[in-house]
N, C-alpha and C positions, 0 to 999 in steps of 0.2 A: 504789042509793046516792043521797045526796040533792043535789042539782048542787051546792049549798052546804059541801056537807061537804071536810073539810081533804082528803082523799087527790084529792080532784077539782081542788080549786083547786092543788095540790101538782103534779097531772099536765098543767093549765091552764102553770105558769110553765113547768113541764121544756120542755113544743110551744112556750110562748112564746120560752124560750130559743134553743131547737133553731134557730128560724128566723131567730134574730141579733135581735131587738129590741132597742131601743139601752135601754127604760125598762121597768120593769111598777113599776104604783104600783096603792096599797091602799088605800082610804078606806073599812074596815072596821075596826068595835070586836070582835075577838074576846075575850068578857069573862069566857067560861067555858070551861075544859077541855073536849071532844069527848072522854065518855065513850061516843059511842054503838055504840063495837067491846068495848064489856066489861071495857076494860083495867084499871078498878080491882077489880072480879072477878077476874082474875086477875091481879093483885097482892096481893089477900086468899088465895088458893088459894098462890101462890108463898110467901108466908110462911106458910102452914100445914105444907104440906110441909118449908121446913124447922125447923120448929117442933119437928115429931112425929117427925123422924128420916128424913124419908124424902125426903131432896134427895141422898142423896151419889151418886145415877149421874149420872156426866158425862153423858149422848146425854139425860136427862131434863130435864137444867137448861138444856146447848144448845137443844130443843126447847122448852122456855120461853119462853128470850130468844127463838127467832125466832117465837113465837107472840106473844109482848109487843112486839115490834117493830112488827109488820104492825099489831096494835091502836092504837098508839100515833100517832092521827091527828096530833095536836100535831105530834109529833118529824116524820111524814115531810111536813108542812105546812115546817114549820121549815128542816130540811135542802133540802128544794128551793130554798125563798128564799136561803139560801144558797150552794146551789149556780151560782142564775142568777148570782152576780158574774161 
């Protein structure tokens, strides 16, 4: 993983938090979505399935979202930042 990439910098605030820092500041332009877990792949793939019929099992669609979750560098970039308040 690349040190630059969201889930790093994501798991950089969680330790910074953890240890009580009073600040964490950002003088970074993230100027374009972090495609590089596939996630819009599979969000083409999610709307296929249910396109064609073939979304109605529950444990399929839960295993989606948490497969689109973990992709979704952004959101756990985001959520940490939020978290550290």
């Amino acid at each position: 993983m690349h040190r630059n990439s969201r889930p790093v910098q994501a798991d950089l605030v969680r330790r910074l938090t953890s240890y009580g820092v009073a600040a964490i500041g950002y003088d970074v332009v993230f100027s374009e979505s972090d495609a590089s877990a596939g996630l819009p792949n599979l969000q083409d793939i999610e709307t296929w399935l249910a396109a064609n019929g073939h979304y109605g099992d529950r444990n399929l669609k839960e295993r989606i979202a948490g497969i689109m979750a973990q992709a979704n560098h952004d959101q756990i970039f985001a959520t940490a930042l939020q978290e550290s308040d």
